[in-house]
N, C-alpha and C positions, 0 to 999 in steps of 0.2 A: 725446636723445643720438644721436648720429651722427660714423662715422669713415670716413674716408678712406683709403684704402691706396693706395696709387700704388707699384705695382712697376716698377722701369725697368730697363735693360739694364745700370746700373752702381751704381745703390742702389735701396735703398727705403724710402719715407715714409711716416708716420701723420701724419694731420692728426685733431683732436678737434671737433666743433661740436657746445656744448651745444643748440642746437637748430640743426633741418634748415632753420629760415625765416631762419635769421641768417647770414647773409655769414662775421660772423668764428668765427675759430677758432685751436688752437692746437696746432702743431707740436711732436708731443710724441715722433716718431722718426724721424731719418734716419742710415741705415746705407747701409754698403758692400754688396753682395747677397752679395758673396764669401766663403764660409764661412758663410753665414748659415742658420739654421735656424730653419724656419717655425716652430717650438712654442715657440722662446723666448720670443716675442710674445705668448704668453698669457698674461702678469702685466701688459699694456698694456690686451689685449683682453676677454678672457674677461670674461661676464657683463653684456655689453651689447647693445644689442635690435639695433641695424643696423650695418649695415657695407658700403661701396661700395668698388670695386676697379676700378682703372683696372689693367690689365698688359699688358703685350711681352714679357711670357717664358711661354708657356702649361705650361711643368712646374714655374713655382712657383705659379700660378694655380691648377692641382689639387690641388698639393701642399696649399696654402691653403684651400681647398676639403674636402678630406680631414682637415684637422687642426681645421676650426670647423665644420664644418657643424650638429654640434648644439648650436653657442654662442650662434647668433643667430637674432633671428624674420627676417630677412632676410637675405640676401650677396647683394648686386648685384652683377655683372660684367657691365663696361661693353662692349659688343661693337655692329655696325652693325644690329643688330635690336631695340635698345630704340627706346623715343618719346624724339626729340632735336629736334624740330622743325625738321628741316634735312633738306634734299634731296642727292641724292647724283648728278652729272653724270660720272659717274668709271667707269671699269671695275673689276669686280673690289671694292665695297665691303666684301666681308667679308674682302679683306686690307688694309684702310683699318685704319693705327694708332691703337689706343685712346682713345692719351695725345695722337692729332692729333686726334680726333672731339670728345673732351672739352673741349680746351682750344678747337677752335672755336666749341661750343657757348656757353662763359663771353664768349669774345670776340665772338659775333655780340650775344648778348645784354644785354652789357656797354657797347659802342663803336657798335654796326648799322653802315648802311653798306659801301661794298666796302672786305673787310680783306684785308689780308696778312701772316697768324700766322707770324712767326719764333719757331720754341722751339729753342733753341739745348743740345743736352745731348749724349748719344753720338752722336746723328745730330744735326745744324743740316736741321731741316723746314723748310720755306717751304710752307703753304697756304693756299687764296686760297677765300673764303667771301665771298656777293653779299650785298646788303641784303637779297634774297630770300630768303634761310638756302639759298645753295645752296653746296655745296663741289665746287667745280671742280677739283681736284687740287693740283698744285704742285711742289715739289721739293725732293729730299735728298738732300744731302751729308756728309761724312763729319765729326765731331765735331771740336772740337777738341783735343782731349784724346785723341782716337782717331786721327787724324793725327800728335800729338806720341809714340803710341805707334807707331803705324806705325812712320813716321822710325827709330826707334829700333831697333826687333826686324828690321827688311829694309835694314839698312846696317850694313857694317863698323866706322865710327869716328863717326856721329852721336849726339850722347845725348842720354838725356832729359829736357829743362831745362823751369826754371819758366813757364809763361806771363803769370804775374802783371806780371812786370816792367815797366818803362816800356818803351816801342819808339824807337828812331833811325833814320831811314834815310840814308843805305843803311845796310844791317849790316853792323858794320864786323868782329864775329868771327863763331864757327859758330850759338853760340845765339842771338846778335840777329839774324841772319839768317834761321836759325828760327822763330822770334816772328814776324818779317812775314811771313813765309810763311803761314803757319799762322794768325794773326790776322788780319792785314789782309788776306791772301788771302779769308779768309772773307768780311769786310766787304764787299769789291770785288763778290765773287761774288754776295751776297745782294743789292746794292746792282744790281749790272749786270741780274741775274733779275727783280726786282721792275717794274723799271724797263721790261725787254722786255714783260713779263706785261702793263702797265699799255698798253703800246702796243697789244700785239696785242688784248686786252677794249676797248680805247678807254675806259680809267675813270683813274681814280685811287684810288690804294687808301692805307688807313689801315695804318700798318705797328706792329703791335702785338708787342713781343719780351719770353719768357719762357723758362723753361727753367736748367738752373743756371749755365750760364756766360753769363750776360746781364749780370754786369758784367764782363767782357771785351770782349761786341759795344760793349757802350751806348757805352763810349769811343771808337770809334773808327767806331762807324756814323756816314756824316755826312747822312742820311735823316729826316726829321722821323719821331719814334716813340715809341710810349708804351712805359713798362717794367711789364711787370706778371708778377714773380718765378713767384707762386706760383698762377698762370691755371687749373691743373688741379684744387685744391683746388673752385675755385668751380663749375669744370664737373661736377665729381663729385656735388656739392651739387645742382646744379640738375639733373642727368639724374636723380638721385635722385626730386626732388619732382615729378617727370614720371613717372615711375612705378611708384612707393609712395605709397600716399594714405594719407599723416601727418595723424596726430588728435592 
C-alpha cells in the first residue's frame, strides 16, 4: 500500500495505490487547502506503512510531517535531492517546484523524447525536459483561476465569473470578454512559448498537459497534446520505487 499526497497552493489530494509497482490507483481526497487541518486526514491515513508527498507550501509540509511522523515506516518528501533520473540545466534547483520535478519525472518516463510539461493549476508551468532526462527550465504564468481572482479584488466593477462557459469572440459583454482574456490568453501564451522554445533548442517538443484546469486548456489549445489529468500521482509513484526498495 502506498499514498500520495499532493499538497498544492489551492487544495490537496490523496491518491491510494494498492501496490507501489501498479500504475493505478484511487483518489480518495481532494479538498480546498483552505481551513484545512492536517489531522483530520487521519481517518484516511493512519495505519499505513508509506506515504509520498509532493508540496508547494513547506508550513503544511511540516505541519504533516509533525502530525504522522510516527504513523508510517516512511514519509517521502519529494524535493531536488532525491534519485529522479533526470539532470538539472537550471539555476537554483533547490527552488525547482516539487509538483514540476514530479510530474516531469512521470512525463519523461512516460512519453521520452523532448517534452513540454503544461500543468495548468494556480500557476500554468511550461517545462521543457530532453530525451536525456534533462530539465532545461521553462515558464510560469499566473493560473487561471488566479487571473480570474486577480481581475476581481484589483478592479472596481469586474467580477468574478465562471470560466467554464462556452467562449465567443469578440466578447460582446464584461464576462465573455473575460473568458478570452483569461482563457484564450493562456492558450496563445503557452502556444506562442512553446513554439519560441522549440525554435531556439532547434527540437520539436511533445506538449503533454496536466494539472486541474486541463479541461479548459484542452479545448482551446490548438497544439497537438496529450491530456494526462493526473501526471503527479504517477511521478510520486515512480520517485518513490527509486528510492525505497519495496519488497
Amino acid at each position: 500500500m502506498l499514498f500520495g499526497v499532493k499538497i498544492g497552493n489551492s487544495t490537496l489530494s490523496i491518491a491510494k495505490f494498492s501496490s507501489p509497482i501498479e500504475r493505478d490507483f484511487e483518489l480518495i481526497f481532494n479538498s480546498s487547502i483552505e481551513g484545512l487541518r492536517i489531522e483530520s486526514l487521519k481517518k484516511l491515513l493512519l495505519g499505513e506503512e508509506d506515504v509520498v508527498v509532493c508540496s508547494v507550501v513547506p508550513s503544511l509540509t511540516e505541519e504533516f510531517v509533525r502530525v504522522f511522523k510516527d504513523s508510517f515506516k516512511h514519509i517521502l518528501i519529494i524535493d531536488h535531492k532525491l534519485r529522479t533520473d533526470l539532470s538539472f540545466l537550471i539555476e537554483n534547483p533547490e527552488k525547482f517546484g516539487a509538483d514540476r520535478l514530479t510530474c516531469s519525472v512521470a512525463a519523461h518516463e512516460l512519453f521520452g523524447g523532448d517534452i513540454a510539461l503544461v500543468d495548468a493549476g494556480t500557476a500554468t508551468t511550461i517545462t521543457i525536459v530532453t530525451e536525456k532526462g534533462e530539465i532545461h527550465g521553462g515558464a510560469i504564468l499566473p493560473g487561471l483561476q488566479t487571473m480570474n481572482t486577480s481581475l476581481n479584488k484589483n478592479t472596481a466593477l469586474l467580477p468574478l465569473i465562471s470560466l467554464d462557459e462556452p467562449i465567443s469572440l469578440p466578447g460582446k459583454n464584461t464576462d465573455t470578454a473575460i473568458r478570452v482574456g483569461i482563457v484564450l490568453g493562456t492558450c496563445y501564451a503557452i502556444e506562442g512559448i512553446i513554439k519560441e522554445i522549440e525554435n531556439t533548442m532547434n527540437t520539436s517538443l511533445k506538449v503533454i498537459l496536466t494539472g486541474g484546469n486541463v479541461g479548459l486548456i484542452t479545448k482551446y489549445l490548438k497544439i497537438p497534446h496529450k491530456v494526462e489529468p493526473y501526471l503527479v500521482f504517477e511521478g510520486m509513484r515512480l520517485i518513490y520505487l527509486k528510492n525505497i526498495k519495496f519488497i
